[in-house]
C-alpha positions in Angstrom: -8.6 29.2 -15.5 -7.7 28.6 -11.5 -9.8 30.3 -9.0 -9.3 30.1 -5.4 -11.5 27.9 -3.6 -11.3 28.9 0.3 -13.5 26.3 2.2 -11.0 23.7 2.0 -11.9 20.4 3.4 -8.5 19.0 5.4 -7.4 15.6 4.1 -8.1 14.6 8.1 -12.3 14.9 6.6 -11.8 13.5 4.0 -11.1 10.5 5.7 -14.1 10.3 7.3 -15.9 8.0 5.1 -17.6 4.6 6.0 -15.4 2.1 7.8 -13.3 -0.4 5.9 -12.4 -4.0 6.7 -8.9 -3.2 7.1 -6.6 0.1 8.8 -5.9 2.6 6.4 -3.3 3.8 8.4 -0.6 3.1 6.4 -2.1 3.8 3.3 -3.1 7.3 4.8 0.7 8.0 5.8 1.8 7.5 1.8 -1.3 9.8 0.8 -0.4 12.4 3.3 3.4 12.1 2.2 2.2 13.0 -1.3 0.1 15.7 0.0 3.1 17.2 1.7 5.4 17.2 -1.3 3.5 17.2 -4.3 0.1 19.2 -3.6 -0.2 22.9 -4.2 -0.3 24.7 -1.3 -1.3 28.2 -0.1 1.4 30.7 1.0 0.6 29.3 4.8 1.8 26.0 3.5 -1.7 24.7 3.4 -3.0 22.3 0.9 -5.4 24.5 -1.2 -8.4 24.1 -3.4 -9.1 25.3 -6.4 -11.4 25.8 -9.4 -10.0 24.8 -12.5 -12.1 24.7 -15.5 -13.6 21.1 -16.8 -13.2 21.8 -20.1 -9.2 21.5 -18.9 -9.9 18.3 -17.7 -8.6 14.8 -19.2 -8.4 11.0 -18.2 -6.1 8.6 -20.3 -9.5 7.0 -21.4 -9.6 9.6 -23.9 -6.2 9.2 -25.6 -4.4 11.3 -24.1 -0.6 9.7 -24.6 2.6 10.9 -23.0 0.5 12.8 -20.1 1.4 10.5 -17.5 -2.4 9.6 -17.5 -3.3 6.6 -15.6 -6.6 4.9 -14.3 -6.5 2.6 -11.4 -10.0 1.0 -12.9 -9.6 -0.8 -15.8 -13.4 -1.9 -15.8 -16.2 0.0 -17.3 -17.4 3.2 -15.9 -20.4 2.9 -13.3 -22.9 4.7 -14.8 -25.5 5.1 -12.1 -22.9 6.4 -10.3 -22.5 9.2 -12.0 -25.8 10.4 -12.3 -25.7 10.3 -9.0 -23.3 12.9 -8.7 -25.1 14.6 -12.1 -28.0 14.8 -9.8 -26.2 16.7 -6.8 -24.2 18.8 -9.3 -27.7 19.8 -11.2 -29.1 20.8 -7.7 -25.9 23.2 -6.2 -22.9 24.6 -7.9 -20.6 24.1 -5.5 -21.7 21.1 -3.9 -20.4 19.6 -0.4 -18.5 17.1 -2.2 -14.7 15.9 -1.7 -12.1 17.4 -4.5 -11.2 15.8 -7.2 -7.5 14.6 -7.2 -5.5 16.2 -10.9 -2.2 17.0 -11.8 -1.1 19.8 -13.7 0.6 19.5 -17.1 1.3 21.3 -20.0 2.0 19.6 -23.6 4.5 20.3 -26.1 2.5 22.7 -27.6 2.0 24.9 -24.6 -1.9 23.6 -23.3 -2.3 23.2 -20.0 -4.4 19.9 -18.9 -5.3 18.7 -15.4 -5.1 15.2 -15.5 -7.7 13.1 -13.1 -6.0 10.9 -11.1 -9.4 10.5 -8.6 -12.7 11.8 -9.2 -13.8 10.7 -13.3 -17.2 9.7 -12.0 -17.8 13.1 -10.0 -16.3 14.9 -12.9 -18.6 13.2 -15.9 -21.4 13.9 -13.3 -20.2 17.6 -13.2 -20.4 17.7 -17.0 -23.6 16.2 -17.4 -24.7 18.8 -15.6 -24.1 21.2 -17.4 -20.9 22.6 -15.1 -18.1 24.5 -16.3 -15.7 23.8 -13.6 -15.0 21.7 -10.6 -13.1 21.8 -7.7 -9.9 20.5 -7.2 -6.5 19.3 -5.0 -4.2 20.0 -7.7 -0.5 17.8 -7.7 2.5 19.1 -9.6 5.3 16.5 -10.7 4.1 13.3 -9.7 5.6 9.5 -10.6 3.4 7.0 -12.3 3.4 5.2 -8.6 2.1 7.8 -7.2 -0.5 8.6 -9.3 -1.4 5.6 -8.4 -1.8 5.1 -5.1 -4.1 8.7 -5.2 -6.0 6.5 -7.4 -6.6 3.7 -5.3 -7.2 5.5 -2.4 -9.4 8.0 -3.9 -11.4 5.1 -5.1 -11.4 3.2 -1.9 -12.5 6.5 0.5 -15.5 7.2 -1.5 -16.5 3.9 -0.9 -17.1 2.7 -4.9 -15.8 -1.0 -4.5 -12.9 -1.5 -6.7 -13.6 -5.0 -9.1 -11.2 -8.1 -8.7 -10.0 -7.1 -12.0 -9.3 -3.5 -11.3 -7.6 -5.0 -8.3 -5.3 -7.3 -10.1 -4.5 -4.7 -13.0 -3.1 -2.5 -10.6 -1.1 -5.3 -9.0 0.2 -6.0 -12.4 1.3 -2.4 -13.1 2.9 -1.9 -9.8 5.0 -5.0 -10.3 6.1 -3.8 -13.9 7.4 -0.8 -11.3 9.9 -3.3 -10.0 7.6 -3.4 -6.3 7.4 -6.7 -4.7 4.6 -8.0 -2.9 4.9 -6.6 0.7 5.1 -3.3 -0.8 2.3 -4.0 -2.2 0.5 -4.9 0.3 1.1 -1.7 2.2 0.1 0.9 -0.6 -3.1 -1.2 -1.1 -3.6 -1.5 2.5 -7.0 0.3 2.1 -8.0 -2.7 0.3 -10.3 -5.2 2.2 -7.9 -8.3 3.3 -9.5 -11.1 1.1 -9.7 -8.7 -2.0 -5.9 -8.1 -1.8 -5.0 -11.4 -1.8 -7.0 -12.6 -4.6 -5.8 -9.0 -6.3 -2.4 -10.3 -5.9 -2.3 -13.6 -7.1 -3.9 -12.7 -10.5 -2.2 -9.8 -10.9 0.7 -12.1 -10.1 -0.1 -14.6 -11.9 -0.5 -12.5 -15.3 3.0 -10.4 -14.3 4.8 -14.0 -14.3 3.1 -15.1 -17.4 4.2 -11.7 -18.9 7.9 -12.0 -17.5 7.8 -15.2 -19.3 6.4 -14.5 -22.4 9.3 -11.3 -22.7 11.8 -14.0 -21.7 11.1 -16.5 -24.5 11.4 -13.8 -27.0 14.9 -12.9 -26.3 15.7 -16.3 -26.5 13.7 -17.2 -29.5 15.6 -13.7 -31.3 18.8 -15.3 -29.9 19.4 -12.2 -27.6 20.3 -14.2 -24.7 20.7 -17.5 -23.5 18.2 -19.5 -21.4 20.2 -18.5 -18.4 20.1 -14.9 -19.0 17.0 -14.5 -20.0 16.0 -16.1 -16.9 17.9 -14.1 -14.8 16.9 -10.6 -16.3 13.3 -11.7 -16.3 13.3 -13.3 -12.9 11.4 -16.3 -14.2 12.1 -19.9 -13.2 14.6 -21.5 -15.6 12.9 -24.6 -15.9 9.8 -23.3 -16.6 11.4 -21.1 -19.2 13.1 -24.3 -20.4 10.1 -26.2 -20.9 8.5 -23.2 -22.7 10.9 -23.0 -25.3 11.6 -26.3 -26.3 7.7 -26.6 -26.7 7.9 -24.1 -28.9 10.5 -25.5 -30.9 8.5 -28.8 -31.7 6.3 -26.7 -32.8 2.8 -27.2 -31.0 0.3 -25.7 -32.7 2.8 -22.8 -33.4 1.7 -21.5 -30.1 3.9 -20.6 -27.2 2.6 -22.1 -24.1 2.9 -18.9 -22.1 0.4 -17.3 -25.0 -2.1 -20.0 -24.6 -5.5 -18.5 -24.3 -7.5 -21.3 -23.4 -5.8 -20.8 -20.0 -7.4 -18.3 -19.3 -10.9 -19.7 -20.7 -10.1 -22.7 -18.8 -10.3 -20.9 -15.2 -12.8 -18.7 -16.1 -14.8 -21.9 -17.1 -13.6 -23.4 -13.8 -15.7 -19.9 -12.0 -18.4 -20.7 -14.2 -19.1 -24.2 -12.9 -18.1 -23.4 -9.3 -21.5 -21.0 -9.5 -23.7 -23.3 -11.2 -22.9 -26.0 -8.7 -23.1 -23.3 -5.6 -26.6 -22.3 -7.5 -28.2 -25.6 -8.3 -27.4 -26.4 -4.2 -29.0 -23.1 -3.2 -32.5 -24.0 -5.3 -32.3 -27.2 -4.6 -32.9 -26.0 -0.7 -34.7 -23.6 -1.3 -37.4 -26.5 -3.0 -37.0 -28.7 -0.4 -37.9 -25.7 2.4 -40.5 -25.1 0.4 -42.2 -28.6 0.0 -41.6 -28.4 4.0 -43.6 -25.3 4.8 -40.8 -24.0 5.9 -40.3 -20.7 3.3 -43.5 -20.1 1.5 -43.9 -21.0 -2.0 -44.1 -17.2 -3.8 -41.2 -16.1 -1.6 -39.0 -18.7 -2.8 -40.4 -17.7 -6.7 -39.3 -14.5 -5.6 -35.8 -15.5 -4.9 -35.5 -16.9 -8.3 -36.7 -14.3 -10.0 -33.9 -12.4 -8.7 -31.4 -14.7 -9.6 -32.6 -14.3 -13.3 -31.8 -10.7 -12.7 -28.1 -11.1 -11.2 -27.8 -13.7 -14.5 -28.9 -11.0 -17.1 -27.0 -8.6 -15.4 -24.0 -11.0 -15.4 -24.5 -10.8 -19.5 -24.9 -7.5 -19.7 -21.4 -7.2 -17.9 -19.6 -9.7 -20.3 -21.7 -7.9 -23.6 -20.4 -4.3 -21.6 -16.4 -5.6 -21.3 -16.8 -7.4 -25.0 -17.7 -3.8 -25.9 -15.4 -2.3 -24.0 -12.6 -4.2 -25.7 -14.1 -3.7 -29.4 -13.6 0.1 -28.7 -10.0 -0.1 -27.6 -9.6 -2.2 -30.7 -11.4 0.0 -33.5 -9.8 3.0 -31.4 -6.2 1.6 -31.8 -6.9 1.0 -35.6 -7.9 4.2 -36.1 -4.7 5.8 -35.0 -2.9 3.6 -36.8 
């Protein structure tokens, strides 16, 4: 069920959330572009708003395949965040808060779904509450790139900091869309400046490795030569080279491009880069201490916070461990 929601907040409002560390300008052109073509609009030519019923509602978290469903956050949901909104729901029914962003779809069997693109947190808030519908920008006939760029900047106006790793995912994905870099650079533009670049080198990083692991299949299957298979993959030929003939002397069975202690060693590397920075820190904070210069309970104080950020640190790894048990189990049991 649809019902018209007349006190529509202009995307020109929406915009006016706290200040970034870099323009939005361009950023804001692509959203607005989508607006214009893809956004349902009132018979002024207006972008409307809308009720649609929650219970219509679906986010590719739930298993929802073939809907186009994506999520530009590929960590764990923040759940203070949405009790936040479950508190500001619970209080008003209508609340002064911005749309969220879905797009309209019906299956093969005739359902109709609203997929979010931006707004999960608002809309498990909503349901928490108790609510039965939300309101809504609603987008007909979108591309997957699209989808995501509402993502990101849906995320990035409301001001809940996208993780390195939600960064670097959506890196990855645009660049399996065939984007390079600069475009890159310009839909994330929204992004602060020293996010983005770290975004871009791992989600580089893991598109190459990915580029090279298809590559050494083809060959390995005998589908195409080293030189093809370069070439299609756009991965160096010497590196593709040295891959393969590792694999043929048979180290460990392993291809090198596969090798997960890679990926242990720099998170390792991380690891000891913030026990060094942290044994420096207390060691200055002793010696200002033995000086008089920063009283002794205040620097016990400090500590006892760092043992909080460090259990909160494990209770992110135990949360993503989780996380990834669940997709597992989840994947056996449609299998």
């Amino acid at each position: 069920m649809i019902m018209e929601k007349k006190d529509v907040r202009t995307l020109a409002e929406l915009q006016e959330a706290p200040a970034l560390t870099m323009s939005k300008s361009k950023m804001d052109k692509m959203v607005q572009d989508i607006f214009d073509a893809k956004a349902e609009k009132d018979k002024n030519g207006k972008v409307r708003e809308v009720m649609i019923d929650l219970a219509d509602t679906i986010t590719m978290t739930e298993g929802i395949k073939g809907t186009g469903a994506i999520d530009v956050r590929f960590d764990i949901i923040n759940k203070e965040h949405i009790d936040t909104f479950y508190g500001i729901y619970r209080e008003c029914d209508n609340p002064n808060l911005p749309a969220i962003w879905v797009e309209y779809q019906v299956d093969a069997k005739g359902n109709v779904h609203f997929i979010v693109h931006d707004g999960r947190h608002r809309r498990l808030g909503a349901l928490k509450a108790g609510k039965k519908q939300i309101r809504a920008v609603v987008f007909c006939n979108l591309n997957d790139v699209e989808r995501r760029i509402l993502g990101l900047y849906g995320n990035i106006r409301v001001g809940l900091k996208l993780g390195l790793n939600d960064l670097s995912m959506n890196v990855l994905e645009f660049m399996k869309k065939g984007i390079k870099k600069p475009e890159i650079r310009i839909i994330m533009s929204g992004t602060p400046k020293f996010d983005l670049a770290r975004a871009i080198k791992w989600g580089s990083r893991n598109y190459n490795l990915s580029q090279l692991n298809l590559a050494i299949d083809e060959v390995a299957k005998g589908n195409k030569t080293l030189r093809q298979a370069a070439d299609e993959f756009e991965v160096s030929f010497k590196r593709l080279q040295k891959a393969t003939s590792t694999s043929k002397r048979g180290s460990s069975g392993k291809k090198r491009a596969d090798d997960p202690t890679k990926v242990a060693g720099h998170i390792a590397q991380e690891f000891k880069r913030f026990s060094d920075n942290l044994d420096e820190r207390a060691a200055t904070l002793i010696q200002q201490s033995r000086m008089n210069a920063i009283p002794t309970e205040s620097a016990a104080g400090i500590f006892k916070k760092m043992f909080g950020h460090i259990n909160g640190l494990t209770e992110r790894v135990k949360a993503h461990e989780g996380h990834l048990r669940s997709i597992q189990f989840g994947e056996e049991g449609q299998a």
